[in-house]
LODREN-117430 format. One record per residue (C-alpha): residue in one letter; chain; x, y, z. Coordinates in steps of 0.05 Angstrom, whole numbers, plus 5000, padded with zeros to 4 digits. Layout:
<atoms>
+------+------+------+------+------+
! code ! unit !   c1 !   c2 !   c3 !
+------+------+------+------+------+
!    A !    A !    X !    Y !    Z !
...
+------+------+------+------+------+
</atoms>
This chain:
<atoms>
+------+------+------+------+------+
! code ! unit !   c1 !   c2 !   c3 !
+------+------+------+------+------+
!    X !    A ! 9751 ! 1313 ! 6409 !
!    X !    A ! 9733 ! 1370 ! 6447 !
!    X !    A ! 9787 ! 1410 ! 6440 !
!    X !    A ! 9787 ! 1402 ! 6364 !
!    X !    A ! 9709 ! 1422 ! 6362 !
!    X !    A ! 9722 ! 1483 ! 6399 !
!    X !    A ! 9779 ! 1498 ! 6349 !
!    X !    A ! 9730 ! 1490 ! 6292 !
!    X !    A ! 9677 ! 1532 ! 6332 !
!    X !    A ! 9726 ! 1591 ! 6336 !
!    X !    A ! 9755 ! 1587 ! 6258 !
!    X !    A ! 9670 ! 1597 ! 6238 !
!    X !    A ! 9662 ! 1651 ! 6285 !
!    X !    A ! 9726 ! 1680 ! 6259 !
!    X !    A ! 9712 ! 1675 ! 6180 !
!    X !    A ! 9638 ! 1701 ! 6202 !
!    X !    A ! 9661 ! 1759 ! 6236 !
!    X !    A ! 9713 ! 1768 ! 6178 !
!    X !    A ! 9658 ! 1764 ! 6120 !
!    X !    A ! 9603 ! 1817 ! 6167 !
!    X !    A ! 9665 ! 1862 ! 6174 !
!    X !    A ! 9675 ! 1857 ! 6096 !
!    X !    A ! 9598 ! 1865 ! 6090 !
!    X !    A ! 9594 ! 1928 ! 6133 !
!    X !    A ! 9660 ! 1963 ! 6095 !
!    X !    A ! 9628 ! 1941 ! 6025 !
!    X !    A ! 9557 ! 1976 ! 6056 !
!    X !    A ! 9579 ! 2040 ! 6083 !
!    X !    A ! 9622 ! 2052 ! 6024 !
!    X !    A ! 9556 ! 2041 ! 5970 !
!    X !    A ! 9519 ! 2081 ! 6021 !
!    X !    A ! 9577 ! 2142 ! 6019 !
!    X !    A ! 9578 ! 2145 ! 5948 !
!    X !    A ! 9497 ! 2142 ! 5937 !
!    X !    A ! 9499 ! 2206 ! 5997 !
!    X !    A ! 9553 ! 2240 ! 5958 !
!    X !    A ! 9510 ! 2233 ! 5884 !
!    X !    A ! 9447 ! 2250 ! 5910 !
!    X !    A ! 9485 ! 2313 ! 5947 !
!    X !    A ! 9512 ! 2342 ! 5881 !
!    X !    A ! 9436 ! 2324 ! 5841 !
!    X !    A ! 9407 ! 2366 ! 5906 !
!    X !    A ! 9453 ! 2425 ! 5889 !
!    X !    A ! 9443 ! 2417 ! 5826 !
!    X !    A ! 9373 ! 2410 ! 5804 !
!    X !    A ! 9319 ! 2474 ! 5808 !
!    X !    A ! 9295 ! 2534 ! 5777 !
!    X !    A ! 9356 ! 2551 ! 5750 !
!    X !    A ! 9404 ! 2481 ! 5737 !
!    X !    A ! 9469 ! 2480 ! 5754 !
!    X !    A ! 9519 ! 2446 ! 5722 !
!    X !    A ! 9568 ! 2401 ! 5757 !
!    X !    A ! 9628 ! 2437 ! 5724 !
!    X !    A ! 9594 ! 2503 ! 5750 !
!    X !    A ! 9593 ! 2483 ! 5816 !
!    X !    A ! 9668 ! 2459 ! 5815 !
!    X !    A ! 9690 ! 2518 ! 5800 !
!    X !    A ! 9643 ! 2561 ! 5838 !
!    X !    A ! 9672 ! 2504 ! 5899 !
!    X !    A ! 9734 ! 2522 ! 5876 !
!    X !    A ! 9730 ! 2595 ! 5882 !
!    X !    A ! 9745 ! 2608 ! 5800 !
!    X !    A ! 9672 ! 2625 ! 5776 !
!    X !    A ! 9674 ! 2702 ! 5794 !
!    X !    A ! 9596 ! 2709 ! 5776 !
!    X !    A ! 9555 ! 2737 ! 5827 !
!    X !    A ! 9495 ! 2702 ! 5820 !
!    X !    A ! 9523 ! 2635 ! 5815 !
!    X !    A ! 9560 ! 2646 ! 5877 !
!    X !    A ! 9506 ! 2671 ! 5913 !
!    X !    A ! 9452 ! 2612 ! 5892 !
!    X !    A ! 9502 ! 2563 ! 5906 !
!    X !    A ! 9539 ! 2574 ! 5974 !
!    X !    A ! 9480 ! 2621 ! 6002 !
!    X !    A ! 9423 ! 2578 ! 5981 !
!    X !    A ! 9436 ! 2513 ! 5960 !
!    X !    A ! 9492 ! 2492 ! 5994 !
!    X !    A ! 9470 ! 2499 ! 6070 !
!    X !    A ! 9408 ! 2470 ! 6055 !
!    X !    A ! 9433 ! 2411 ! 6020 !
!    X !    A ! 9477 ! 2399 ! 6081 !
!    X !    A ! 9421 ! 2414 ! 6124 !
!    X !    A ! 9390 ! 2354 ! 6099 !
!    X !    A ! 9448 ! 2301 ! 6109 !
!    X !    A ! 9448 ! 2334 ! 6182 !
!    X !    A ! 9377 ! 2337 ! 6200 !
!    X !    A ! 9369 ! 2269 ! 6162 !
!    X !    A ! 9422 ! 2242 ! 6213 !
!    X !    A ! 9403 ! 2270 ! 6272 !
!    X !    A ! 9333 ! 2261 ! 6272 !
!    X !    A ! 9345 ! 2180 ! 6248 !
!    X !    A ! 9390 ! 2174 ! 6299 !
!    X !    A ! 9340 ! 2195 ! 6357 !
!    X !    A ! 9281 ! 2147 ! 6324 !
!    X !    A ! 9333 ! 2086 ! 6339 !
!    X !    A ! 9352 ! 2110 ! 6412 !
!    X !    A ! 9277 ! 2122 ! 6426 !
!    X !    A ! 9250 ! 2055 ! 6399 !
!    X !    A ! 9308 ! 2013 ! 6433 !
!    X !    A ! 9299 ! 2048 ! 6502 !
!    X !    A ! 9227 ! 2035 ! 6498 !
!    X !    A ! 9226 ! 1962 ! 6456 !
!    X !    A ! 9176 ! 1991 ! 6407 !
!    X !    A ! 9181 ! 1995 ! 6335 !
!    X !    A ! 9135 ! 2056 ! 6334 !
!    X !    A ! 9172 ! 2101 ! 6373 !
!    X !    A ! 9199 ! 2169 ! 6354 !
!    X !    A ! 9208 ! 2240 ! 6368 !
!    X !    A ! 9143 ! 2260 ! 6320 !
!    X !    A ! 9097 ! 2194 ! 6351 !
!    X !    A ! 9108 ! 2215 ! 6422 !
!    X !    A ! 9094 ! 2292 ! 6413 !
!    X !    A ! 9173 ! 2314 ! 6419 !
!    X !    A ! 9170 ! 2348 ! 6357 !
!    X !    A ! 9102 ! 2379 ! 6367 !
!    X !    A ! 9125 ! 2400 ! 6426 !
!    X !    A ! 9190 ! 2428 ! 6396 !
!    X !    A ! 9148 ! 2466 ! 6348 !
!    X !    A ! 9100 ! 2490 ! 6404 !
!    X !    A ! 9167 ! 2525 ! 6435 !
!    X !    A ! 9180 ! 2560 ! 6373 !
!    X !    A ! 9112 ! 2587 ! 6370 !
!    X !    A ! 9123 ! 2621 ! 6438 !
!    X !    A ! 9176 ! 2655 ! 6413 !
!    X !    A ! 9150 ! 2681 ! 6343 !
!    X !    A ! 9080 ! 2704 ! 6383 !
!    X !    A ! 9122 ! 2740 ! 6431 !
!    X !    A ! 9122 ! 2708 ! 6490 !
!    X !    A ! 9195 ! 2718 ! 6500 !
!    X !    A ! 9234 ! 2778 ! 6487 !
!    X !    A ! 9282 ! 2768 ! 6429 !
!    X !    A ! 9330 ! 2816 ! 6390 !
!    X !    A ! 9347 ! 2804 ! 6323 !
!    X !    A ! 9406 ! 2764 ! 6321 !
!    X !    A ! 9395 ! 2720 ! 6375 !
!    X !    A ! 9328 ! 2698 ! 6355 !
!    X !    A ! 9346 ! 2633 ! 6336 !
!    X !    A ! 9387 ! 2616 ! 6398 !
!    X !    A ! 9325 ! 2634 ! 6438 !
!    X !    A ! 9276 ! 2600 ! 6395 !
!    X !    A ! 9327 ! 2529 ! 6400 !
!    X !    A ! 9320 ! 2548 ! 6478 !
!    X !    A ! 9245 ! 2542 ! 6478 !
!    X !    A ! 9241 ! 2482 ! 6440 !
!    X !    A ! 9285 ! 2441 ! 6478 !
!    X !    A ! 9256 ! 2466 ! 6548 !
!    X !    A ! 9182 ! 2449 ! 6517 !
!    X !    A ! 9201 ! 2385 ! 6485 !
!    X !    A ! 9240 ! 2368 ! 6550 !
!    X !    A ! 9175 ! 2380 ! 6587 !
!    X !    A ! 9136 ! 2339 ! 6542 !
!    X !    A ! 9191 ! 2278 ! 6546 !
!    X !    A ! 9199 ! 2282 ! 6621 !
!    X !    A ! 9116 ! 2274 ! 6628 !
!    X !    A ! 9120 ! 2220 ! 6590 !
!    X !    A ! 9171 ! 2178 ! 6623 !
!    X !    A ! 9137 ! 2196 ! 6688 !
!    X !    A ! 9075 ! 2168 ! 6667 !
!    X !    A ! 9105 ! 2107 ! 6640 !
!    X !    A ! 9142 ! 2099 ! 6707 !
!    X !    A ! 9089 ! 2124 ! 6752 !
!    X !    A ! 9029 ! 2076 ! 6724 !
!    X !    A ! 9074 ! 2019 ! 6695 !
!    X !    A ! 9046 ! 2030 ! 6625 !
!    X !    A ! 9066 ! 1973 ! 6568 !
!    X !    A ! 9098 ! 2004 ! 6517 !
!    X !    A ! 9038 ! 2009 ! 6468 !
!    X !    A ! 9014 ! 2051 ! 6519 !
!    X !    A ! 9059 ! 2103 ! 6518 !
!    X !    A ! 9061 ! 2108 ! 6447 !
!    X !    A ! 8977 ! 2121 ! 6444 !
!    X !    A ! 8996 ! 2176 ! 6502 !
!    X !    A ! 9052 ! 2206 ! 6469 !
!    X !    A ! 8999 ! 2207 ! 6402 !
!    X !    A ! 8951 ! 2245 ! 6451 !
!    X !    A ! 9004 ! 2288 ! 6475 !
!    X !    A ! 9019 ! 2302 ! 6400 !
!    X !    A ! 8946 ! 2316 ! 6379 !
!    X !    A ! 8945 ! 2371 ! 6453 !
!    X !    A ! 9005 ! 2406 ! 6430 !
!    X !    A ! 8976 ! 2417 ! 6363 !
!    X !    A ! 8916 ! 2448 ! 6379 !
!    X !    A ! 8958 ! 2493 ! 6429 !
!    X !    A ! 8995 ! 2513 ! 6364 !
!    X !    A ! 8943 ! 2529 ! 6328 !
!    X !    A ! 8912 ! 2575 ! 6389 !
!    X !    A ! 8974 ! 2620 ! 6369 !
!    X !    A ! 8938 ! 2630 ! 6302 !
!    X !    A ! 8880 ! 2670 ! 6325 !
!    X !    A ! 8920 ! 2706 ! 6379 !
!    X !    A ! 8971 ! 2726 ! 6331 !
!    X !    A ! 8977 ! 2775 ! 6282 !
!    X !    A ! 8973 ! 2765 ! 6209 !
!    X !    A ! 9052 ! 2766 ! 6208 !
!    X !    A ! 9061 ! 2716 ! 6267 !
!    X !    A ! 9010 ! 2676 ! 6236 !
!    X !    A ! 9052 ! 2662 ! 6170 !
!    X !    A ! 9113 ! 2655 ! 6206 !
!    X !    A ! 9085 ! 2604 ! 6254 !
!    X !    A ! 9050 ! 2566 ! 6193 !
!    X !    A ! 9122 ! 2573 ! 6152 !
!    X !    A ! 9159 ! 2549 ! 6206 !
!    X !    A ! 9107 ! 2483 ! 6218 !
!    X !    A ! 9115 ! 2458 ! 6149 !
!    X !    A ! 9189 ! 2449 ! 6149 !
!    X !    A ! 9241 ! 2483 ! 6104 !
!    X !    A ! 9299 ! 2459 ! 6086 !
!    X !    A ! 9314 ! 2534 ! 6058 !
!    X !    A ! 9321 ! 2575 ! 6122 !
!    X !    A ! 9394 ! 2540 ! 6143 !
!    X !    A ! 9444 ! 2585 ! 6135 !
!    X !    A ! 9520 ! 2562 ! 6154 !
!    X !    A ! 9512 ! 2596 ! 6220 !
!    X !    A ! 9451 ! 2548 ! 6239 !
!    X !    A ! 9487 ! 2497 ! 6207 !
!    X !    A ! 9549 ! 2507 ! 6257 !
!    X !    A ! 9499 ! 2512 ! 6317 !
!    X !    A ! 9454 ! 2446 ! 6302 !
!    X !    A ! 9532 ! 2407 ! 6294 !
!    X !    A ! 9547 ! 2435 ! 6360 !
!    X !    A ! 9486 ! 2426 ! 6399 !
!    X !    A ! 9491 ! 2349 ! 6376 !
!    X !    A ! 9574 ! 2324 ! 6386 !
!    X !    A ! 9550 ! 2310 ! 6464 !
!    X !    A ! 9479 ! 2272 ! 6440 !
!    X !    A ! 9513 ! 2230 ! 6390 !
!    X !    A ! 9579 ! 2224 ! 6428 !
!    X !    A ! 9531 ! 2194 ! 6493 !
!    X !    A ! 9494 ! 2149 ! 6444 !
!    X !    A ! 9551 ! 2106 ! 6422 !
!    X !    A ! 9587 ! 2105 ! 6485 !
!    X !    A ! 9536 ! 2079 ! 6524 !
!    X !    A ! 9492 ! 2037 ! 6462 !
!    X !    A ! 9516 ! 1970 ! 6509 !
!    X !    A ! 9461 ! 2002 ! 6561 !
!    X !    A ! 9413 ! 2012 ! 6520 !
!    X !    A ! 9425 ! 1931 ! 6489 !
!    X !    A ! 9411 ! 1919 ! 6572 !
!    X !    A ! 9360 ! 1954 ! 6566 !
!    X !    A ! 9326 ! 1919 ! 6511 !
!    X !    A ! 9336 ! 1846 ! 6548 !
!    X !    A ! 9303 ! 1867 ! 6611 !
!    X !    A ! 9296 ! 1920 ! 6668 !
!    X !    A ! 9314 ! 1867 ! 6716 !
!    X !    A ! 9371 ! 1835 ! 6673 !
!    X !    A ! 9396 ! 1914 ! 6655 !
!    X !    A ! 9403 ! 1918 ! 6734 !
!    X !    A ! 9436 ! 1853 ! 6739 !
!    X !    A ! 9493 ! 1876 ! 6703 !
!    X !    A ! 9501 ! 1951 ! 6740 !
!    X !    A ! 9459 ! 1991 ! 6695 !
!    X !    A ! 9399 ! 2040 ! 6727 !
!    X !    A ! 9333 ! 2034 ! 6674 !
!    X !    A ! 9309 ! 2088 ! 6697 !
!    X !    A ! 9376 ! 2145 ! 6690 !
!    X !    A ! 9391 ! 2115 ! 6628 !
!    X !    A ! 9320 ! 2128 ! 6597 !
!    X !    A ! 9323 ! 2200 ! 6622 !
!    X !    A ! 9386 ! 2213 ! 6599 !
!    X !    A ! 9371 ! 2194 ! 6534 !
!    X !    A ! 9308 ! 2229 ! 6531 !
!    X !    A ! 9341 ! 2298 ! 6543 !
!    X !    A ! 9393 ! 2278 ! 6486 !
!    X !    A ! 9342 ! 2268 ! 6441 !
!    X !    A ! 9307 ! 2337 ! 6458 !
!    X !    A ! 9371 ! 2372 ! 6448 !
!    X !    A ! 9374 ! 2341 ! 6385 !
!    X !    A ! 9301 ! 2343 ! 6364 !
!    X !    A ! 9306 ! 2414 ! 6394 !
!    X !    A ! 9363 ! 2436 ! 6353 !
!    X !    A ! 9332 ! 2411 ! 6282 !
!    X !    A ! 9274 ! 2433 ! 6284 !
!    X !    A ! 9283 ! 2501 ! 6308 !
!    X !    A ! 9313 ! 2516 ! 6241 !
!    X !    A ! 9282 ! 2468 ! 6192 !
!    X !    A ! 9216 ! 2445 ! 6228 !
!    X !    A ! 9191 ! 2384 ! 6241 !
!    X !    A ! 9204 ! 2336 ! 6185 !
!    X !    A ! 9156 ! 2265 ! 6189 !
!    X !    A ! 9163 ! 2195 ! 6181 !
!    X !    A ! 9250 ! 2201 ! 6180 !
!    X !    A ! 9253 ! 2162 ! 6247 !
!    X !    A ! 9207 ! 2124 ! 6246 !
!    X !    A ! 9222 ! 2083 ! 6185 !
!    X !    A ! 9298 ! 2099 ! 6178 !
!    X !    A ! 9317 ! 2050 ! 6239 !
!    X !    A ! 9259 ! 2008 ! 6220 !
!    X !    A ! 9296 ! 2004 ! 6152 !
!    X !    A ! 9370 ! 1993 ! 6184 !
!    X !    A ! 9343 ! 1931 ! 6221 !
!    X !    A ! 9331 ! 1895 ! 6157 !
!    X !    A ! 9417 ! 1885 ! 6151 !
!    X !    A ! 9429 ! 1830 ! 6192 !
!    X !    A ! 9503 ! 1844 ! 6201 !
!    X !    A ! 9484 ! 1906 ! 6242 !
!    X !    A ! 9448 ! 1879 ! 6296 !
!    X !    A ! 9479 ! 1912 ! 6350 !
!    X !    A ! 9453 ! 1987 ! 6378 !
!    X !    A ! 9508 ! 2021 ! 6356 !
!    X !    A ! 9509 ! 1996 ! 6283 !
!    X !    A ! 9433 ! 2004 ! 6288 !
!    X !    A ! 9458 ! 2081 ! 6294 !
!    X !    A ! 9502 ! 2081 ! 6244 !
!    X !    A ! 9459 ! 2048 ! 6189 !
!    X !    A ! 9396 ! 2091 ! 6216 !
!    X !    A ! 9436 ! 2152 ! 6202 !
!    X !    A ! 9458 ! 2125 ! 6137 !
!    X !    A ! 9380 ! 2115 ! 6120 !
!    X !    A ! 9359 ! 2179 ! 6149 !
!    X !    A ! 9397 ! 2222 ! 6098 !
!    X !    A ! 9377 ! 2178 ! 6045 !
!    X !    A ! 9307 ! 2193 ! 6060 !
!    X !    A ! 9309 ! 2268 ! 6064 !
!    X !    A ! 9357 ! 2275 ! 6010 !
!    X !    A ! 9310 ! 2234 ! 5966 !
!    X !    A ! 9253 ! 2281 ! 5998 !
!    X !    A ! 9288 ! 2343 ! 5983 !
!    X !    A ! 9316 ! 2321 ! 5905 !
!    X !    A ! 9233 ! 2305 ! 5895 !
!    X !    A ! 9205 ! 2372 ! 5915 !
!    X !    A ! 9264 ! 2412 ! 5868 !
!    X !    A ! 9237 ! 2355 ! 5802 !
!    X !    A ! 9165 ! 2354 ! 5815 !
!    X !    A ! 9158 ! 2437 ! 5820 !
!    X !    A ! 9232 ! 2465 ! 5806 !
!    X !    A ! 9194 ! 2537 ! 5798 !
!    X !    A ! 9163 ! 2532 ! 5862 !
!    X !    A ! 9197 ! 2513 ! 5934 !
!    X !    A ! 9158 ! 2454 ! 5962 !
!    X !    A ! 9164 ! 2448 ! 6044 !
!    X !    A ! 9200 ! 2382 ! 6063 !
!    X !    A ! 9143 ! 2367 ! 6117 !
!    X !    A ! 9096 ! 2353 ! 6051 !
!    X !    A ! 9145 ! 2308 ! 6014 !
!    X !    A ! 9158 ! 2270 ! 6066 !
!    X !    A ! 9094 ! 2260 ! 6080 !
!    X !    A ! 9081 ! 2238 ! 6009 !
!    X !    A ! 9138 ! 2190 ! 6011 !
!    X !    A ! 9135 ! 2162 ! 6084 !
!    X !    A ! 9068 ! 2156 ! 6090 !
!    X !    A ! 9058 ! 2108 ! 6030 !
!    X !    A ! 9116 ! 2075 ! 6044 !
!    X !    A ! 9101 ! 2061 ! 6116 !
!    X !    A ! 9034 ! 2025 ! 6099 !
!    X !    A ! 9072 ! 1984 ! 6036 !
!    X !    A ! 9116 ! 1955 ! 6097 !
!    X !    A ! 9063 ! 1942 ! 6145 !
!    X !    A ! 9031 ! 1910 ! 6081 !
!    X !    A ! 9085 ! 1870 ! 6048 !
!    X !    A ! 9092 ! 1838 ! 6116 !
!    X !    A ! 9169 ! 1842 ! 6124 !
!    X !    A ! 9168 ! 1844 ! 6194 !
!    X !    A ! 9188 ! 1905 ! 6193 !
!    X !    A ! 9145 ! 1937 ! 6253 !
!    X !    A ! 9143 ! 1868 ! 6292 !
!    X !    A ! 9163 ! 1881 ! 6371 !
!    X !    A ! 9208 ! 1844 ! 6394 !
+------+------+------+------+------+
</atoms>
């Protein structure tokens, strides 16, 4: 008898794993295809529409007219890829943040990363560091990464150092947020008029300023993030029963959470030091990808946060060109006007979608 209900216990665990397998093929394929559509209406749609035959040939290399060519590959091309990558990338760190610290609320623009990002760029526009021309924005992705690094590393000390719950650390990383800010804004009346507009135009987000070179750096800067992610997502699922348990089985809490804090910076770093900080993306992203039950685990928690993440800015992005296709709308204002309702409609509908576990 006991054999035979063991047998039975492994043929459901079998044709379970078998349908979740079929589940998670049949979801990142719909999820492809909606990314792919909503690529081509972002190249698409604007001032001037462009036609999908257009931008075959233009892809293509057979539409010889100069304009075409130039709105397409040098404006809306990198920064419709730009928004698949930041989308990703900045998903991706809301899910490694909010597992490492077993709160739902977590994320790079919640705990002040991304102010602090933004603060780094301002010391390079005001001056503060001697730049040449060309490698202005390897300097400026420098600073933000050494000041959001900073800003990370205070805040795991003071978790660390005081014990702090994790609601805790969220209210201090708001705090270190709301600092950081007003330093930011200090650069506006030292600054001159034109440091003043390009601090201002660089924190409200812009999908416009990537260009294939910044494109190349921000994929660069995150293979050894995303690569450290994945490989060691069973740590962070330690990390998530227990310190004590995570220890049990060989893994250090502490290393692991500063580890992943600098991966996140780099990443953080690296997006918004040529897009600015974008809101809201991961925060509700992974919040989102834990509504499939089938991808329970961290790294499909990733995967489907990524998969989210695009969906979100893309959607962001495709609203700004409808609403005002005359005018170029910054992405930090749609997705303010899209997260921020839709944030409060899940905390609302009472999904569980923000419950701790």
């Amino acid at each position: 008898m006991e054999i035979e209900f063991f047998i039975g216990m492994k043929k459901n665990m079998d044709s379970m794993r078998h349908i979740f397998l079929k589940k998670n093929n049949l979801y990142i394929f719909i999820s492809f295809v909606v990314i792919f559509i909503l690529f081509l209406c972002d190249i698409s749609c604007g001032a001037c529409d462009v036609s999908l035959l257009d931008f075959i040939t233009t892809f293509c290399g057979h539409n010889a007219q100069g304009e075409m060519v130039e709105m397409i590959w040098g404006l809306r091309y990198p920064a419709a890829l730009m928004a698949i990558i930041s989308g990703a990338l900045l998903s991706v760190t809301g899910c490694q943040l909010q597992n490492i610290l077993n709160n739902r609320l977590a994320d790079s623009y919640t705990l002040g990363l991304s102010s602090a990002a933004t603060l780094g760029c301002s010391f390079v526009v005001l001056g503060f560091l001697n730049t040449s021309g060309t490698n202005d924005i390897y300097i400026i992705n420098i600073a933000s990464f050494a000041v959001s690094l900073l800003c990370g590393l205070f805040i795991i000390y003071m978790s660390h150092s005081f014990t702090l719950h994790s609601h805790a650390i969220i209210l201090i990383g708001v705090a270190v947020k709301i600092f950081l800010d007003g330093l930011v804004h200090v650069g506006f009346i030292l600054g001159s008029d034109q440091d003043v507009a390009s601090i201002i135009f660089l924190s409200m987000g812009s999908l416009q300023r990537a260009t294939p070179g910044k494109i190349i750096m921000v994929l660069i800067l995150a293979i050894f993030p995303l690569l450290w992610f994945f490989k060691f997502s069973l740590n962070t699922e330690m990390l998530q029963i227990g310190k004590d348990h995570s220890r049990a089985m060989g893994v250090c809490p502490k290393k692991h959470v500063i580890y992943s804090i600098i991966c996140v910076c780099i990443l953080v770093a690296s997006v918004i030091s040529v897009v600015g900080p974008i809101p809201f993306v991961g925060l509700i992203a992974p919040n989102l990808a834990r509504t499939l039950p089938w991808w329970s685990s961290h790294r499909g928690q990733l995967l489907s946060s990524m998969i989210w993440g695009v969906i979100l800015i893309q959607l962001a992005s495709l609203s700004a060109r409808l609403i005002l296709s005359y005018s170029h709308i910054p992405i930090y204002i749609t997705m303010s006007v899209i997260g921020g309702p839709c944030l409060i409609f899940f905390i609302l509908k009472g999904r569980g979608l923000l419950c701790y576990r």
